[in-house]
N, C-alpha and C positions, 0 to 999 in steps of 0.2 A: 582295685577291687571295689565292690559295691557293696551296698551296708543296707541291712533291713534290720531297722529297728521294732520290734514289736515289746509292747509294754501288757503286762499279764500280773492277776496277782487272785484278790479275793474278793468277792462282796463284804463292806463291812456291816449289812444289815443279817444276810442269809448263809453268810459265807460259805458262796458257793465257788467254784473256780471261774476266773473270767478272762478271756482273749479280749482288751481295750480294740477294736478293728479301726475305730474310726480314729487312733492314737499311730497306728501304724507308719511308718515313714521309710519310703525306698528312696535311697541314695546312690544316686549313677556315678559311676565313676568318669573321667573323662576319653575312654577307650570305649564304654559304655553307649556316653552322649553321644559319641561319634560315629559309632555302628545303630543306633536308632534305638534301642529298646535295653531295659532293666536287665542288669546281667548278662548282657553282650558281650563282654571282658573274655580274656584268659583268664585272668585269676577267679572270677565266679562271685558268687554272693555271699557275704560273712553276716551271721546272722544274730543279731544282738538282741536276748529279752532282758527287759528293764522290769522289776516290781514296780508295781503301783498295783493300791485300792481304794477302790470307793463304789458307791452304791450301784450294785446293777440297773438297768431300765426298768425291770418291774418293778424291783423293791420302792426305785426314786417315783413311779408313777402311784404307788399306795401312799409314800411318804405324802405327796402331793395331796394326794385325798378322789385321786380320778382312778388308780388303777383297778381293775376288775367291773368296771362299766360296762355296760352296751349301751346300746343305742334308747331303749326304753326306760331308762332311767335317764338318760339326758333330756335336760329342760330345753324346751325351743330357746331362741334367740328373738324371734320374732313373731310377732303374731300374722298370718297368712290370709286372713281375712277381713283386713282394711287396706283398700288399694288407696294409691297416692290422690285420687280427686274425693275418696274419703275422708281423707286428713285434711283437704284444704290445699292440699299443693299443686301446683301445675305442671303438667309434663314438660318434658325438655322440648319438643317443638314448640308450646304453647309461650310466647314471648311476650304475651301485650300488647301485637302489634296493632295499628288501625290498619282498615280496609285498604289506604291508598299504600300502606308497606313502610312511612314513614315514623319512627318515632314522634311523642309527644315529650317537650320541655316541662318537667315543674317547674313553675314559679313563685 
């Protein structure tokens, strides 16, 4: 017989009701494995909920201090208007090389 465990319980901020999805775990039996796919048996699927709570994804994203965002309130990361030979730096084909294609030794 094969076994879905689902874990279900409450938010402990909002306590709202909550299906865990990504907690979820299907267990093939080896009649199962044999025939290709979950629940492939005679006997079928026995289906196990587990309690468990903890913070919804919204609740955890206000926790955080990001949830309820868009986009106009987020701060750039970078500024778009200094390209790389603004800052001093060289492109990736630009190597230093000389004319004859050889590098120079410091000394």
């Amino acid at each position: 017989m094969c076994r879905m465990m689902i874990f279900r319980g409450h938010c402990t901020c909002c306590n709202q009701p909550q299906t865990w999805v990504d907690l979820t775990q299907e267990l093939s039996c080896l009649e199962a494995k044999n025939n290709g796919w979950f629940g492939g048996c005679r006997r079928g699927i026995l289906v196990e909920e587990h309690d468990f709570n903890q913070e919804c994804p919204v609740c955890h994203e206000e926790d955080e201090g990001i949830g309820g965002l868009d986009e106009s309130h987020i701060m750039p990361l970078q500024q778009t208007s200094q390209t790389q030979s603004s800052l001093g730096k060289r492109a990736a084909g630009d190597r230093g090389e000389s004319s004859d294609g050889s590098k120079k030794q410091k000394t």
